[in-house]
py3Dmol code that shows the C-alpha trace and the ligand (Angstrom):
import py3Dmol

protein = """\
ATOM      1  CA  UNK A   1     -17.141   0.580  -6.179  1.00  0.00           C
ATOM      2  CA  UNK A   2     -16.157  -2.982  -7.919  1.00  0.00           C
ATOM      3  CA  UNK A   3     -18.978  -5.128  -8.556  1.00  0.00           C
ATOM      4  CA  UNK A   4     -18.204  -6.758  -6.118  1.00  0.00           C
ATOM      5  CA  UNK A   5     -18.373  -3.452  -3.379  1.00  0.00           C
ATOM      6  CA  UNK A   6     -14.469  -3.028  -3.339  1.00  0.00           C
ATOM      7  CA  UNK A   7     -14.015   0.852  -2.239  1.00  0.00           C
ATOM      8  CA  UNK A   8     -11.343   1.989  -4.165  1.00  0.00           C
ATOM      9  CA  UNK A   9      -7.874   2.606  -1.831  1.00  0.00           C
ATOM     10  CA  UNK A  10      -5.145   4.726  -2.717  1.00  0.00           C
ATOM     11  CA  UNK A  11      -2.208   4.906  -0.870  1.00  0.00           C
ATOM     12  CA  UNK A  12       0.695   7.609  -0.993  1.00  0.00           C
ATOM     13  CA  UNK A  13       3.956   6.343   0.407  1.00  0.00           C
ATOM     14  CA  UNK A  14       6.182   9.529   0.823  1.00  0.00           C
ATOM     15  CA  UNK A  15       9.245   7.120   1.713  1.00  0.00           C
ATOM     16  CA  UNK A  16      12.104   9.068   3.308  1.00  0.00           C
ATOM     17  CA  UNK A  17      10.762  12.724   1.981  1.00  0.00           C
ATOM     18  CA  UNK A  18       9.964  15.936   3.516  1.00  0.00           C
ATOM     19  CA  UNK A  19      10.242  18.102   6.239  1.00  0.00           C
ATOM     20  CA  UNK A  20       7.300  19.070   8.961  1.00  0.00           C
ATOM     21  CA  UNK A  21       6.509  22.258   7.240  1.00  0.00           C
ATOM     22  CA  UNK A  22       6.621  20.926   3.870  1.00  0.00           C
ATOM     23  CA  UNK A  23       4.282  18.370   4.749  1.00  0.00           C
ATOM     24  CA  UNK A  24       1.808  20.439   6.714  1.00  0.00           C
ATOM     25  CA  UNK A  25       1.717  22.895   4.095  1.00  0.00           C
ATOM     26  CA  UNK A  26       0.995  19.560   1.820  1.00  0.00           C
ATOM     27  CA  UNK A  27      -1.803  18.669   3.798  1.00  0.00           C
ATOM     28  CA  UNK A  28      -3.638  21.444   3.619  1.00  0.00           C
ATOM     29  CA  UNK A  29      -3.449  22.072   0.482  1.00  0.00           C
ATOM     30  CA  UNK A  30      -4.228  18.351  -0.531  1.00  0.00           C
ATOM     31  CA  UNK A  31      -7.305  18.097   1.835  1.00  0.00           C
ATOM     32  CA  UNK A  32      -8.892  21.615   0.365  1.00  0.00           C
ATOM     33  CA  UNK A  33      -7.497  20.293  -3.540  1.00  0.00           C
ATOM     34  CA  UNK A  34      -8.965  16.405  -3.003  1.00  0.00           C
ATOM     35  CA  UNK A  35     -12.939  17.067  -2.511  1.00  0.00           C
ATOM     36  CA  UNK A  36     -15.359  14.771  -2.760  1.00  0.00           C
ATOM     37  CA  UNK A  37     -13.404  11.622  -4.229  1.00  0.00           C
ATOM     38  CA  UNK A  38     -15.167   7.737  -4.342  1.00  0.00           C
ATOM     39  CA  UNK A  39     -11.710   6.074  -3.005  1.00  0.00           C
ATOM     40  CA  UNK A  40     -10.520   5.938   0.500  1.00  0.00           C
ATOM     41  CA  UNK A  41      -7.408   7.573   0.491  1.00  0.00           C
ATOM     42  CA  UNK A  42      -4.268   7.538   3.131  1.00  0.00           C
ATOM     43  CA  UNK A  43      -0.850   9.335   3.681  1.00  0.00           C
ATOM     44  CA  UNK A  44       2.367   6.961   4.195  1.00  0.00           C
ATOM     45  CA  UNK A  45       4.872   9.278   6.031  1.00  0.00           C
ATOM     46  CA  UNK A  46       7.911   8.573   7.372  1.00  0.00           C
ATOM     47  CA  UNK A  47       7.681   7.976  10.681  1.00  0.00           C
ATOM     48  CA  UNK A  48       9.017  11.597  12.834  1.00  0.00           C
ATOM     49  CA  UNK A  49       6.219  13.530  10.302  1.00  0.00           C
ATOM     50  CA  UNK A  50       3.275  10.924  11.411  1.00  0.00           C
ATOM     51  CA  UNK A  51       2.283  13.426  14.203  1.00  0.00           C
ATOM     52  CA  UNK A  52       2.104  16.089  11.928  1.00  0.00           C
ATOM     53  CA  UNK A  53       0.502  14.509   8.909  1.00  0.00           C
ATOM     54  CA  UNK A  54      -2.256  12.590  11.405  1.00  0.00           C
ATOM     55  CA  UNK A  55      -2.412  16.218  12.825  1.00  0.00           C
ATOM     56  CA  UNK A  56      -2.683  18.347   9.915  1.00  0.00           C
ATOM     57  CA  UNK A  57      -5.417  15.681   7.923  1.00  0.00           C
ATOM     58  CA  UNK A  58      -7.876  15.481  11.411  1.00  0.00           C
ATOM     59  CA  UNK A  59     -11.342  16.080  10.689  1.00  0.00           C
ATOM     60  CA  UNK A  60     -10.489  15.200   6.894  1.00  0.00           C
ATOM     61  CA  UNK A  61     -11.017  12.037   5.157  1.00  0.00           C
ATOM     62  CA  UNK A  62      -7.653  11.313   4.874  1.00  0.00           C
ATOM     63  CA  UNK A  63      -6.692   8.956   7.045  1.00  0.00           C
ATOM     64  CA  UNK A  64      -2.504   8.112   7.738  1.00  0.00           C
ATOM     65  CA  UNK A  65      -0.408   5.235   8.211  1.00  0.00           C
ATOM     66  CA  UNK A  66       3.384   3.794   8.614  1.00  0.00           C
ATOM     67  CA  UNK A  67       5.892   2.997   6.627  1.00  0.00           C
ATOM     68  CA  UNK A  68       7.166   0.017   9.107  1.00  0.00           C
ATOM     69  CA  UNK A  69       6.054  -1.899  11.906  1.00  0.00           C
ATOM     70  CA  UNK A  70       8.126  -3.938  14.425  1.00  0.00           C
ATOM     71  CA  UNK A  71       6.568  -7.175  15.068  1.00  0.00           C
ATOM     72  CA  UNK A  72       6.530  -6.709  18.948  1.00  0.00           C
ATOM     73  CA  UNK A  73       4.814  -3.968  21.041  1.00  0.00           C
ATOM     74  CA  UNK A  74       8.038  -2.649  22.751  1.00  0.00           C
ATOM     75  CA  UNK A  75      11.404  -3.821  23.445  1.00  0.00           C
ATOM     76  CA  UNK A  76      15.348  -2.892  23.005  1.00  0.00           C
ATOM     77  CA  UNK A  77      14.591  -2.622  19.239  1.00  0.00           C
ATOM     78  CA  UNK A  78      16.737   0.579  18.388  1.00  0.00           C
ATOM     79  CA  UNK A  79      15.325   2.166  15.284  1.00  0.00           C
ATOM     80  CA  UNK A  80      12.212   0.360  15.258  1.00  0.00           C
ATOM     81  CA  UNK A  81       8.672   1.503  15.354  1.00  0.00           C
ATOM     82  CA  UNK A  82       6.043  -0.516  17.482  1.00  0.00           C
ATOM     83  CA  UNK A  83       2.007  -0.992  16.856  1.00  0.00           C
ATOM     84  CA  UNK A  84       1.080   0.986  19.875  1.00  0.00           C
ATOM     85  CA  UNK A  85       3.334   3.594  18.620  1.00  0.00           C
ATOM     86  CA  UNK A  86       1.954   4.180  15.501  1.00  0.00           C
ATOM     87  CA  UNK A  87      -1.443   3.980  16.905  1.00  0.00           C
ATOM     88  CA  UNK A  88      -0.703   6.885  19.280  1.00  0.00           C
ATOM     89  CA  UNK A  89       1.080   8.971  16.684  1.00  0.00           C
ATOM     90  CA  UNK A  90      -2.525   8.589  14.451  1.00  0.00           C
ATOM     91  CA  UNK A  91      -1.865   6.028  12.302  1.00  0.00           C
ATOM     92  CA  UNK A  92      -5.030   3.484  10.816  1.00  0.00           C
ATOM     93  CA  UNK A  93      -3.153   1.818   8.052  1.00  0.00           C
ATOM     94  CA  UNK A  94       0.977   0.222   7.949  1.00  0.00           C
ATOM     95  CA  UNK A  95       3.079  -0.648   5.304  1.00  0.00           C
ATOM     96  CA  UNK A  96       4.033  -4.054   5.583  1.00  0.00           C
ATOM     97  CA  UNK A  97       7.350  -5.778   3.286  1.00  0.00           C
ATOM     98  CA  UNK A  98       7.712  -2.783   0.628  1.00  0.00           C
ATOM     99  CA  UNK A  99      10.285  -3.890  -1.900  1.00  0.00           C
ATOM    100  CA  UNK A 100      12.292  -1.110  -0.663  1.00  0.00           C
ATOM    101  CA  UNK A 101      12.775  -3.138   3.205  1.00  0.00           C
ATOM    102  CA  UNK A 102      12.970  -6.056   1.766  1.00  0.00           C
ATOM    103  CA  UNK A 103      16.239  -4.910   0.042  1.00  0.00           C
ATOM    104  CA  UNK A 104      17.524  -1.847   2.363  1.00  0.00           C
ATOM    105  CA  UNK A 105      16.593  -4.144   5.679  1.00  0.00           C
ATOM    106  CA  UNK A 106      17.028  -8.182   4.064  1.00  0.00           C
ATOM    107  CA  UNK A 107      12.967  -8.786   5.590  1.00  0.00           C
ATOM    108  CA  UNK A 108      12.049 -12.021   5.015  1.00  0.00           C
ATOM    109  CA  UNK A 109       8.177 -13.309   3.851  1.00  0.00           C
ATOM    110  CA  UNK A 110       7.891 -14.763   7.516  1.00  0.00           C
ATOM    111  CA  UNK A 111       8.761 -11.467   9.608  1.00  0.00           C
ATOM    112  CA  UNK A 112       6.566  -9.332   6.777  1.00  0.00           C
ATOM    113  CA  UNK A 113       3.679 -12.085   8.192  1.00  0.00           C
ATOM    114  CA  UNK A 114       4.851 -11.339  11.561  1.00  0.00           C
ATOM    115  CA  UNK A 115       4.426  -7.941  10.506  1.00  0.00           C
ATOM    116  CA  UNK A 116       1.211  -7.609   9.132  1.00  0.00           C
ATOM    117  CA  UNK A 117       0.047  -9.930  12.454  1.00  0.00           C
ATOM    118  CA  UNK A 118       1.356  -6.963  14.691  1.00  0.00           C
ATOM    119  CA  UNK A 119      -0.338  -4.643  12.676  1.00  0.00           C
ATOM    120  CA  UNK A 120      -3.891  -6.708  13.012  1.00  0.00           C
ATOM    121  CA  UNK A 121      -3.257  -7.046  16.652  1.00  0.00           C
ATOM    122  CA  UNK A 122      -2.767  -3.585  17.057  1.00  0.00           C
ATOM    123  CA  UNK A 123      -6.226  -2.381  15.320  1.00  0.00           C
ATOM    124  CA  UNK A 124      -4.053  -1.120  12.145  1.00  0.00           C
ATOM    125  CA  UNK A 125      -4.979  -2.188   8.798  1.00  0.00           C
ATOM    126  CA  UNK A 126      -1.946  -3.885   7.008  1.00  0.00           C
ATOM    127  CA  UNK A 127      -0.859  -2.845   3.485  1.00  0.00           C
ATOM    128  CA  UNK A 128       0.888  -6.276   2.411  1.00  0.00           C
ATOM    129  CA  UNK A 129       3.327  -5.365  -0.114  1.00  0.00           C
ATOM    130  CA  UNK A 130       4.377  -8.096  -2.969  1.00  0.00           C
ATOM    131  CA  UNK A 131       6.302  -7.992  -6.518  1.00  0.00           C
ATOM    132  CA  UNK A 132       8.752  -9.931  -8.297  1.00  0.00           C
ATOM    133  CA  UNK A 133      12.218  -8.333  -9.612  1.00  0.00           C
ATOM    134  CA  UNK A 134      12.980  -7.815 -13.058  1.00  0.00           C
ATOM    135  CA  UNK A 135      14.765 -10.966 -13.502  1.00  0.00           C
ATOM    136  CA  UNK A 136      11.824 -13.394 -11.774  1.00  0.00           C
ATOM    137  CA  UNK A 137      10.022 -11.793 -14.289  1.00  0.00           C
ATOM    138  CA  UNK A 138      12.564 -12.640 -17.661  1.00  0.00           C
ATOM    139  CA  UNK A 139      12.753 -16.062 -15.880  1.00  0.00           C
ATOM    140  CA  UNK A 140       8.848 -16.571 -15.794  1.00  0.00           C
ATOM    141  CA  UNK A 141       8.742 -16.793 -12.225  1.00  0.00           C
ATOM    142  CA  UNK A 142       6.428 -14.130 -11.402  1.00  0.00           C
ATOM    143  CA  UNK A 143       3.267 -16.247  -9.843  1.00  0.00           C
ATOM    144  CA  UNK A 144       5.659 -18.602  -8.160  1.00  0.00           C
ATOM    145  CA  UNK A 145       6.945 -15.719  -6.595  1.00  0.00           C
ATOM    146  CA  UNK A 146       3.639 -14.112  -6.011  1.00  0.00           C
ATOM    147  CA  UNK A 147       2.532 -17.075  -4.721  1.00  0.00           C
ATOM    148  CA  UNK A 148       5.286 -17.718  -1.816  1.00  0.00           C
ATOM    149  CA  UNK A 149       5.225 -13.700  -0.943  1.00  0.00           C
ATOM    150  CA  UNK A 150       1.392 -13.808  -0.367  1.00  0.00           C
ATOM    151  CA  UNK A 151       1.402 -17.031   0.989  1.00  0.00           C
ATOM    152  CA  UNK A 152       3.891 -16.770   3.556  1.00  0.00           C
ATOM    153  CA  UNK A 153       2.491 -13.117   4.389  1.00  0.00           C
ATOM    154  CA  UNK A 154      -1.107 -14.275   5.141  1.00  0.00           C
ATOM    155  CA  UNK A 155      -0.491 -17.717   6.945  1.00  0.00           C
ATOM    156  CA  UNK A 156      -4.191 -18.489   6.116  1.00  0.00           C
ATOM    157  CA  UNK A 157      -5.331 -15.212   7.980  1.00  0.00           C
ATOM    158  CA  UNK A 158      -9.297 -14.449   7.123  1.00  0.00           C
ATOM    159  CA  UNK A 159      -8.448 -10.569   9.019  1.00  0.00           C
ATOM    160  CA  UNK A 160      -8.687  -7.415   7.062  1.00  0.00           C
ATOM    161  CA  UNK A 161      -6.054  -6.363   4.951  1.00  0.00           C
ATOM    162  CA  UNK A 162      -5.098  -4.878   1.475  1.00  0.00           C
ATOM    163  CA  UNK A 163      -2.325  -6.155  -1.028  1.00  0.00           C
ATOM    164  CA  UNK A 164      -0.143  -3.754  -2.860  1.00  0.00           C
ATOM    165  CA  UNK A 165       1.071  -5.440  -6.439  1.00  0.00           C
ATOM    166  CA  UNK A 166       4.295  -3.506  -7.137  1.00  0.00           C
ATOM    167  CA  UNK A 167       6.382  -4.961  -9.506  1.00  0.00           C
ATOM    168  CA  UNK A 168      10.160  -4.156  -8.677  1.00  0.00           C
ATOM    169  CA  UNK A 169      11.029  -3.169 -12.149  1.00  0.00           C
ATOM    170  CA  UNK A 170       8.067  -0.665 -12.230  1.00  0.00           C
ATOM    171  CA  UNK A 171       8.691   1.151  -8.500  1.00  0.00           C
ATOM    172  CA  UNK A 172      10.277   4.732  -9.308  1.00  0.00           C
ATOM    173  CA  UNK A 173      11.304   3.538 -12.522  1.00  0.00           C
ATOM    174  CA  UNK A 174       9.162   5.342 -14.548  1.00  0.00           C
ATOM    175  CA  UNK A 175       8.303   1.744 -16.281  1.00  0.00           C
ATOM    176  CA  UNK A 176       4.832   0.603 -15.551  1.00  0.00           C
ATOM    177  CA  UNK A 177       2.967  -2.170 -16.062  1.00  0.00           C
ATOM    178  CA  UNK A 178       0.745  -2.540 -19.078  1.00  0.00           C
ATOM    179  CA  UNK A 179      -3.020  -2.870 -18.125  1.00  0.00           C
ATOM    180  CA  UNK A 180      -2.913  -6.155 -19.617  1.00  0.00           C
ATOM    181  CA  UNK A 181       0.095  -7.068 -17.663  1.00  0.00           C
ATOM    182  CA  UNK A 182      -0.909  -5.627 -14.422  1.00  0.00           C
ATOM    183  CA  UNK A 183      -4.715  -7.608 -14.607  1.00  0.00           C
ATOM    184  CA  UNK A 184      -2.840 -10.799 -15.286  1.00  0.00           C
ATOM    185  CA  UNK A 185      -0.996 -10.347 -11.967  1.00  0.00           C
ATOM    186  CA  UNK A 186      -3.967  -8.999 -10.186  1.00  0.00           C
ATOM    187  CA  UNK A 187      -6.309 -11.483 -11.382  1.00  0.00           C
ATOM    188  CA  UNK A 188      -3.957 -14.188 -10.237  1.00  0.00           C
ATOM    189  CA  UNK A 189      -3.599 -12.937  -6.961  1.00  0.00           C
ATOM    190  CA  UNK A 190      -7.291 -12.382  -6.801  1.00  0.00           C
ATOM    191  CA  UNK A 191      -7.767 -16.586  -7.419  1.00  0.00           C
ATOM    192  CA  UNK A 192      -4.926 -17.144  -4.494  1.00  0.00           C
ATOM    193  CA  UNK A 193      -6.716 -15.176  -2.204  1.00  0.00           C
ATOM    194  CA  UNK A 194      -9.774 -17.539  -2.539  1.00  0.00           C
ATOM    195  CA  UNK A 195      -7.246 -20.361  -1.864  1.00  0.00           C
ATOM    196  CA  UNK A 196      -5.842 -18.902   0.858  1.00  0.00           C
ATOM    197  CA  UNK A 197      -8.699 -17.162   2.761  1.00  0.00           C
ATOM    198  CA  UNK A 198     -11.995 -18.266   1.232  1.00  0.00           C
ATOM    199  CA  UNK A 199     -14.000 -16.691  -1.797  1.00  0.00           C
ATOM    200  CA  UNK A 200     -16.067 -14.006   0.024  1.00  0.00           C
ATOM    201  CA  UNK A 201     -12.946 -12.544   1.647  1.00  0.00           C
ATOM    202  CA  UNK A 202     -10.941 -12.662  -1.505  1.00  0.00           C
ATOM    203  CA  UNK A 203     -13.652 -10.810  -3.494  1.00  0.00           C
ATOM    204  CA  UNK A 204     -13.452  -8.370  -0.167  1.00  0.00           C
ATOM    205  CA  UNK A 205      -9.892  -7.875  -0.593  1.00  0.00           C
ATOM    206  CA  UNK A 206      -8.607  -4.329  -2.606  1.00  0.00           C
ATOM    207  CA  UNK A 207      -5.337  -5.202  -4.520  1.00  0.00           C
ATOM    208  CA  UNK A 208      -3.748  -1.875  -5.212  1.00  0.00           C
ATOM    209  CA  UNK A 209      -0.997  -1.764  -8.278  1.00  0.00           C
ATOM    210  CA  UNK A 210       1.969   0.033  -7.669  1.00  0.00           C
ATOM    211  CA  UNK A 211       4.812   1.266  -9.813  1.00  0.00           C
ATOM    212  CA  UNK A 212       5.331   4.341 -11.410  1.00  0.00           C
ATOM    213  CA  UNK A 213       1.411   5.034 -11.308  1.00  0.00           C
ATOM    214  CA  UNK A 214       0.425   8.835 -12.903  1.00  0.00           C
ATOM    215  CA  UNK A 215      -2.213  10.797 -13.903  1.00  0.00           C
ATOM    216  CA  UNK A 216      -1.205   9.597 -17.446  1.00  0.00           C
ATOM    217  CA  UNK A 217      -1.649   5.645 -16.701  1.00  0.00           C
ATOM    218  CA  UNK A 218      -3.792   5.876 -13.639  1.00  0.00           C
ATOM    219  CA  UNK A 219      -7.468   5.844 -15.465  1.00  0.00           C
ATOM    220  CA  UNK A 220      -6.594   2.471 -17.524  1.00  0.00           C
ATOM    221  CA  UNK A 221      -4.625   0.754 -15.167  1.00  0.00           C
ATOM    222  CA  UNK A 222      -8.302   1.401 -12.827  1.00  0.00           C
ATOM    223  CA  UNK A 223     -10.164   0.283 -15.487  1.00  0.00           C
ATOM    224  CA  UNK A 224      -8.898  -3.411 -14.859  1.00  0.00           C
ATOM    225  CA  UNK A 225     -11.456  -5.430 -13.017  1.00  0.00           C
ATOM    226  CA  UNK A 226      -8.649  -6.536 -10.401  1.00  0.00           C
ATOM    227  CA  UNK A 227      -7.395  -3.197  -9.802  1.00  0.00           C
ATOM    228  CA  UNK A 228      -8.815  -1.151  -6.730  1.00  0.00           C
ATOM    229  CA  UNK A 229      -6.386   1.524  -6.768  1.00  0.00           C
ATOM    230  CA  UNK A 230      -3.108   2.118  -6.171  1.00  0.00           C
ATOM    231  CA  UNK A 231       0.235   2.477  -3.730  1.00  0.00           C
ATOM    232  CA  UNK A 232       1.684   5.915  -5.216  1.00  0.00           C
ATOM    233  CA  UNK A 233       5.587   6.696  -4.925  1.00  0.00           C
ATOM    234  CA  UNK A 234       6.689   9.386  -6.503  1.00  0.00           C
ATOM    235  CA  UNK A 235       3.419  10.885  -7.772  1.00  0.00           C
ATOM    236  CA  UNK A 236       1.766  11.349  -4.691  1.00  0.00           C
ATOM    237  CA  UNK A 237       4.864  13.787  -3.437  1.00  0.00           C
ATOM    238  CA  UNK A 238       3.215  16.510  -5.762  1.00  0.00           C
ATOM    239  CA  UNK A 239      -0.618  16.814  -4.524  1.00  0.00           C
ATOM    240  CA  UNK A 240      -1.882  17.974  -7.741  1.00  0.00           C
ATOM    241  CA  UNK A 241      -0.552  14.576  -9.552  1.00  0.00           C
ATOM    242  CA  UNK A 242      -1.461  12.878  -6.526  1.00  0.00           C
ATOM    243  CA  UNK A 243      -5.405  14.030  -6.751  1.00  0.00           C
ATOM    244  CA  UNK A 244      -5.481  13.294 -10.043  1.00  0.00           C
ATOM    245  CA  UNK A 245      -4.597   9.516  -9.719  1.00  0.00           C
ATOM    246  CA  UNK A 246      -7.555   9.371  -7.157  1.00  0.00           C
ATOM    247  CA  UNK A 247      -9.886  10.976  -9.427  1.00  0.00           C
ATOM    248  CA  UNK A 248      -9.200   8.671 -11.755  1.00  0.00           C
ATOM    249  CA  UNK A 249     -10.267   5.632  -9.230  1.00  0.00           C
ATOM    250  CA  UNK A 250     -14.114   6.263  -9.543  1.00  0.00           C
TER     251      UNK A 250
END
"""
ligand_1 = """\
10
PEP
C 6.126 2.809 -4.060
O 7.078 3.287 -3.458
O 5.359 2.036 -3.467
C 5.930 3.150 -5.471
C 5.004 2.541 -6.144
O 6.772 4.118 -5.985
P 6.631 4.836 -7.429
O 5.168 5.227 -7.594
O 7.529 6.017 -7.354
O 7.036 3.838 -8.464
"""
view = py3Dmol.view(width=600, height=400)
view.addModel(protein, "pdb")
view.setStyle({"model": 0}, {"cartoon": {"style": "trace"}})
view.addModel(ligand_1, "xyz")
view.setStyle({"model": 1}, {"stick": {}})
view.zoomTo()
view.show()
């Protein structure tokens, strides 16, 4: 716990990886590997293994979530994944605006709001996902772009929700963020929380770092006061790596 009674979140996002079997036999082996762990942890399928995963982790601690969420319940939206949906298939948690749709699928800040609205409406905790590219960074446009991601995300909404920092630069890049680097984002987004949904809910709020997270990083990256765990890529397809970033989050 933060001091200020943030449970620690972690996050693996499997993206477009494995097969049932694989990930049942994952599961099992993750669940009897993780033990008794401070941080709330969840499993970010794709979306045909979510019945599987949310299968395979019940009765566990692990809870499971989407990768994707359509802003309406249902509709001629080929390819799309609705609230209800993911509800039914098991889910508690969605992605919302990874870098990765952002660029594959051109979303916008407003539909990732639109997004993360479905996903409130629908009982599912969003996962708001932010970061600036490589160049916004050289350029020194990183809290200006922080600033409008966040801001156009929330639309002043108080509701429960996490924010994932993942600098674009870092995500399966093997480059992560220095500590110091990583706070300095963190504790910035911490102070535009307040501004955009009060002080008590922005000391509430966990803001998870992603980017090339490992066992190697994971402790001092954690040991930042703005840092309540993390949104895990590659790592977390590999359980053993992936328990080891969680026991390093308390
Ligand atoms: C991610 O996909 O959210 C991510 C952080 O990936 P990686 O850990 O592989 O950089």
């Amino acid at each position: 716990m933060s001091p200020d009674g943030r449970r620690p979140l972690v996050g693996g996002n499997w993206k477009m990886h494995m097969l049932r079997g694989e990930a049942e036999e994952y599961c099992r082996s993750f669940v009897t590997g993780l033990g008794d762990v401070a941080a709330e942890v969840a499993l970010f399928p794709s979306h045909p293994l979510l019945p599987a995963v949310a299968g395979a982790l019940a009765g566990s601690p692990v809870g499971c979530g989407g990768q994707d969420i359509h802003p309406e319940e249902k509709g001629a939206h080929t390819g799309d994944v609705s609230g209800p949906q993911l509800v039914d298939a098991g889910c508690s948690w969605v992605l919302c605006g990874h870098s990765e749709r952002r660029q594959d699928h051109g979303e916008s800040d407003e539909l990732v709001g639109q997004k993360a609205d479905a996903a409130i409406r629908h009982g599912l905790a969003p996962l708001i996902c932010i970061g600036e590219t490589l160049e916004e960074r050289q350029a020194n446009r990183t809290f200006e772009v922080l600033e409008r991601q966040l801001g156009r995300a929330l639309a002043g909404r108080p509701d429960p929700f996490a924010v994932a920092y993942e600098p674009i630069w870092a995500i399966g890049t093997g480059e992560t963020a220095t500590p110091e680097m990583a706070q300095e984002a963190h504790g910035f987004l911490r102070e535009l929380l307040a501004d955009l949904v009060g002080d008590e809910a922005a000391a509430a709020r966990r803001i998870l770092y992603g980017g090339s997270a490992k066992p190697g990083n994971a402790a001092e990256l954690f040991a930042q006061p703005d840092i309540d765990g993390f949104l895990v890529g590659g790592a977390s397809l590999d359980p053993e790596s992936f328990i080891a970033i969680i026991r390093c989050c308390g």
